[in-house]
N, C-alpha and C positions, 0 to 999 in steps of 0.2 A: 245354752246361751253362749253366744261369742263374746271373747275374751280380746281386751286388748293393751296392748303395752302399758308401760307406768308412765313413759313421758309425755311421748310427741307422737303415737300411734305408728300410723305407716308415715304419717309424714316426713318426721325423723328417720325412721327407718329407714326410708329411700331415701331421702336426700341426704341427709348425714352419712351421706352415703353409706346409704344402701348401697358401690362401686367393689371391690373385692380382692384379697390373696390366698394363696391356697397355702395348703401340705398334702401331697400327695403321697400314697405308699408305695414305695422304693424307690425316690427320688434323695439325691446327692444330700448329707445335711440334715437331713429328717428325723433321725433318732429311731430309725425301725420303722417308721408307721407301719399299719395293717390294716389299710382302706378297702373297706368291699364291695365299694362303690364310687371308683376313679371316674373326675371329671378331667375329660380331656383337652386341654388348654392349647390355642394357637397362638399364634403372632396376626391376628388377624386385622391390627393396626397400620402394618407394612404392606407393600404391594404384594410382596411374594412371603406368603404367611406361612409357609412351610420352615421359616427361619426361628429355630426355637430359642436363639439367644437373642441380646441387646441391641441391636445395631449401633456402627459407633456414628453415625449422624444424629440419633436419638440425644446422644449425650451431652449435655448441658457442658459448653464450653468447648467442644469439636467445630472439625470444619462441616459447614452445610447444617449444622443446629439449629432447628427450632423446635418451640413447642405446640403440641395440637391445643391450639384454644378456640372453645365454642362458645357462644351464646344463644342463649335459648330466652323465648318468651314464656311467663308463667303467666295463665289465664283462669279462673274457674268458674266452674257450672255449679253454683251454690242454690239451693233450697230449703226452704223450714221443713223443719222433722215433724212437727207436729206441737214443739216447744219452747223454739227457738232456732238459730240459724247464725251464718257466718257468713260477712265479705271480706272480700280480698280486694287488693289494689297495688299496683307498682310492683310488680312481681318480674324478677329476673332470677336466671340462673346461668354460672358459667361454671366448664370444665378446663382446668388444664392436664396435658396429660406431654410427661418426657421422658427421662434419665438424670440417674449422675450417682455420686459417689457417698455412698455410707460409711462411717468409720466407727468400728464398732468398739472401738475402745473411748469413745467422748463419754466427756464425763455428765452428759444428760442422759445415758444408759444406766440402768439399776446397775451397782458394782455386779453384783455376780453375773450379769450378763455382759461383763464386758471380756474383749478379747484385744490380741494384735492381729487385727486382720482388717479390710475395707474391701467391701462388695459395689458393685456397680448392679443400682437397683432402679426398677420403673415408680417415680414418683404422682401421685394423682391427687390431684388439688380441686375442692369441687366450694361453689360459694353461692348461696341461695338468699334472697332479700326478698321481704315482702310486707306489706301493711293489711291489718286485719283488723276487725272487731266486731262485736256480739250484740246480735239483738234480740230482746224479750219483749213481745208487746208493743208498749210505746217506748221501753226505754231500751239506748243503747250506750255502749262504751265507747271510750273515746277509740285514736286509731294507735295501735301498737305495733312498734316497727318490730318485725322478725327476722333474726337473721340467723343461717347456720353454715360453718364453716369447718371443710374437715381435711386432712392431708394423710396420706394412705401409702406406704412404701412396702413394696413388693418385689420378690424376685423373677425371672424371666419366665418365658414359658416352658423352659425345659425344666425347670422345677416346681412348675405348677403354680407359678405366682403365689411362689409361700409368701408369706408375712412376715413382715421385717418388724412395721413400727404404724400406728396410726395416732391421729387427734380429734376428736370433736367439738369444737366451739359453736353451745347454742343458746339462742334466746329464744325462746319460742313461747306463744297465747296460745296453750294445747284447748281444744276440745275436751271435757272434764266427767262430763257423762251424757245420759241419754234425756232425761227428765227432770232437772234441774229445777229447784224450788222458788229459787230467784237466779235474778241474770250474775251476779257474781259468783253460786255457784256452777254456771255454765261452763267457766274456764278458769286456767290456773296457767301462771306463768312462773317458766323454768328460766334460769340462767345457769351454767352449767357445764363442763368441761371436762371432758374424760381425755384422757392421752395413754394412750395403750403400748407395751414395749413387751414383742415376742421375745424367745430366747433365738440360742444363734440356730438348734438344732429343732425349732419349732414346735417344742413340746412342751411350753410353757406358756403364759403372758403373763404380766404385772399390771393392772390398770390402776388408775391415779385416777379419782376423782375429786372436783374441786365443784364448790357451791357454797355461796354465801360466805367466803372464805376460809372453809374448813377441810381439812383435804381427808380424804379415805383411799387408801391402798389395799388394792386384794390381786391373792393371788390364784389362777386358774392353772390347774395340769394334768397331762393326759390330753393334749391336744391332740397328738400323732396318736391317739388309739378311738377315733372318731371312725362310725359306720361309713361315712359317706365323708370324701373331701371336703376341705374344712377352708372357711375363705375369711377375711375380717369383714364386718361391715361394712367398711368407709370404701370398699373398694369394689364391690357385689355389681358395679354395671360395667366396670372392664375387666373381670371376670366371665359374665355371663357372652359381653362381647368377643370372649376366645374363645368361645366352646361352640359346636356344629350348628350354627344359625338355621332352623329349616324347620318347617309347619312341623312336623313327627318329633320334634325337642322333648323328649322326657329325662328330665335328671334330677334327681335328689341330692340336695347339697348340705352341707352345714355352714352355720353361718355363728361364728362369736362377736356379739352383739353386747358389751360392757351396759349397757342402758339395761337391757331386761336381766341381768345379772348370772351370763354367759352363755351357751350355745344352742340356737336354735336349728332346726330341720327345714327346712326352706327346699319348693317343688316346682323346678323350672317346666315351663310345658309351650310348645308353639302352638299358638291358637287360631291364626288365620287371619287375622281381626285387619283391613287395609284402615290406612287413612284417610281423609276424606279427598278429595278434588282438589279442591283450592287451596287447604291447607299444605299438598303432597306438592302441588306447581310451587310454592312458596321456598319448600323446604329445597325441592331439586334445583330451584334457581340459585338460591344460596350457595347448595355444594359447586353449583356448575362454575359461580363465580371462582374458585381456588381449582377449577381443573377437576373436582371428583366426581362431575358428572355431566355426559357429553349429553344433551338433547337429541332424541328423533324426530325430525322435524320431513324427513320424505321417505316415501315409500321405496320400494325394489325396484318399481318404473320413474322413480324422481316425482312421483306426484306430492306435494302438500299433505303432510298429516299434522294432527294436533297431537303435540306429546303426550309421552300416557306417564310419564315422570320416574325418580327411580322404585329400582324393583325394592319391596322391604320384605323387615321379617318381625312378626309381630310374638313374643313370648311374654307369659303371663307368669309372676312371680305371688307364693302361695304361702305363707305361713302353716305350717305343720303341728296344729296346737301348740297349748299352752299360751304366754301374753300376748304374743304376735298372732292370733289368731284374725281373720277379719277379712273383708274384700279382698281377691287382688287386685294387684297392681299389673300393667301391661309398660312393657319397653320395647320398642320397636326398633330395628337397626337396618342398614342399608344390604343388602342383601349380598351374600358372597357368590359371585358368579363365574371368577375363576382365581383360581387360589394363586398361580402363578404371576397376574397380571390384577389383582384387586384394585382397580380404581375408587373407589367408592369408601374403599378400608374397613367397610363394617362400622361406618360411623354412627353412635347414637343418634337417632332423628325425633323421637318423641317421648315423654313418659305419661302416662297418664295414673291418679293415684288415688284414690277412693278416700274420701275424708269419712273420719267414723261417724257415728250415731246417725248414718243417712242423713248426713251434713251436704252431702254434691261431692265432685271429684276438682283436683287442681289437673292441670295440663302443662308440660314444657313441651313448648314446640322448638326446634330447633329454626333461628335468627340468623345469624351470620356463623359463619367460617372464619375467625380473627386469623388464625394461620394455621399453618397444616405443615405434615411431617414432609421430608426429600423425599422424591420420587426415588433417588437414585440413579436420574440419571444425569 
């Protein structure tokens, strides 16, 4: 039987972000690790991704700064299981993604993890809204608004987008089981906050949970002695967006996930999966509007063609038993086609995510480009 989370499923999962930071073995700071299974992390956000530090136009308060912020459309393809069923409505999601300055001696750091030092880290800020409610029969619930918010700091790719610090803030009408006796035992609603503080040498975390006003602190250690690189939650899709985009993607990762009470094995895989037509002309107009993506509109003799829109790359994310067990999920990104001159940046374009109990799948398509990083030039 498939097992699944205690809270929010994969919904949480991936949106609470699911986005990512690493610790790699033998990376600066790491406290030893001894990974036997290194993911290889790029700068795959900048034009010339072979750049394994921060760029300083990234950084919040430099000259030519801005931050990449997306908006995405959330839509779903819901269905009755056999017992009951789920709509959605009003569904957005947006990402910020930048730079700037940690100081690791504030005093919102657990004392023993504080230091005199201040790192310039990639911040990632991800904010998901949506209205739900449950139907049984003839009866249903009213609509309850969801929201999940998470912030994610990481260090660069020469360190393997280690983990600094994340947050989760969520409200969520989880799906509750499979065959529910009545429509209130269909679902269950979380309110809920977790705030997670690595240590400086990544071989700790402290997570702080808060609910209903009552706070719980635990501590995880032995991060840096993980089979496989080890990433946070809140940061798992720009994570997976630096590693070698391409149909052959096999990688085995770890992911510390404060929700299901600490680290799971998580199996990236490209799967080939395109997007549809209409959907794929939507999203390439959008990029094209900020410059990331030039249309083919003639041939090699100048004749008229119809765009075939940009190239993608579609990877399927796997829970490796235990609670996260369950469908995957698929994340699709704009395809690297040359490393030196990446126009396109390897931008997120789609998530598609399996609601449990054969509930239907939710979908973010990617909406607008609000702004995007310097070219550089």
């Amino acid at each position: 039987m498939k097992k699944f989370p205690k809270i929010t499923t994969l919904i949480a999962a991936a949106l609470a972000t699911v986005t990512l930071a690493g610790c790699t073995g033998g990376c600066a700071g790491c406290g030893g690790a001894k990974v036997t299974n290194s993911a290889l992390t790029n700068s795959n956000w900048y034009t010339q991704t072979g750049y394994k530090g921060i760029q300083p136009y990234f950084i919040e308060g430099n000259e030519h700064f801005a931050k990449e912020t997306v908006i995405y459309d959330v839509t779903s393809e819901t269905k009755n299981n056999g017992f009951y069923k789920a709509e959605y409505d009003n569904g957005a999601y947006k990402t910020e993604f930048y730079a700037r300055e940690y100081d690791w001696n504030s005093e919102s750091i657990p004392e023993k993890y504080r230091a005199e030092k201040k790192d310039i880290v990639y911040s990632y800020e991800t904010e998901y809204t949506i209205s739900v409610k449950y139907i049984k029969g003839e009866s249903e619930t009213q609509w309850f608004e969801d929201s999940i918010k998470t912030v994610s700091l990481f260090r660069a790719a020469y360190y393997g987008l280690q983990p600094v610090y994340s947050k989760q803030e969520m409200k969520i009408t989880s799906p509750a089981m499979h065959n529910p006796a009545t429509l209130e035992a269909a679902y269950k609603r979380y309110e809920v906050t977790y705030e997670n503080h690595y240590d400086y040498a990544c071989s700790e975390v402290t997570s702080v949970k808060t609910e209903n006003g009552a706070t719980e602190t635990k501590t995880y250690g032995k991060l840096n002695k993980t089979s496989n690189t080890l990433f946070d939650n809140s940061s798992l899709y720009a994570a997976i967006r630096s590693m070698k985009l391409a149909d052959n993607l096999a990688q085995t990762i770890n992911l510390f996930n404060a929700q299901s009470g600490g680290i799971s094995t998580i199996k990236l895989a490209g799967n080939g999966t395109a997007i549809g037509k209409e959907e794929l002309a939507k999203i390439s107009a959008a990029l094209a509007d900020k410059q990331l993506y030039t249309p083919v509109t003639k041939d090699e003799e100048g004749n008229d063609i119809e765009d075939k829109g940009i190239q993608t790359v579609a990877i399927s994310i796997s829970y490796d038993g235990g609670e996260m067990s369950g469908a995957p999920q698929t994340v699709w990104y704009a395809a690297l086609k040359d490393a030196d001159n990446n126009t396109a940046r390897c931008t997120m374009l789609k998530l598609s995510i399996p609601l449990p109990f054969g509930l239907g799948t939710l979908n973010c398509s990617l909406k607008e480009v609000e702004s995007t990083i310097w070219n550089g030039k």
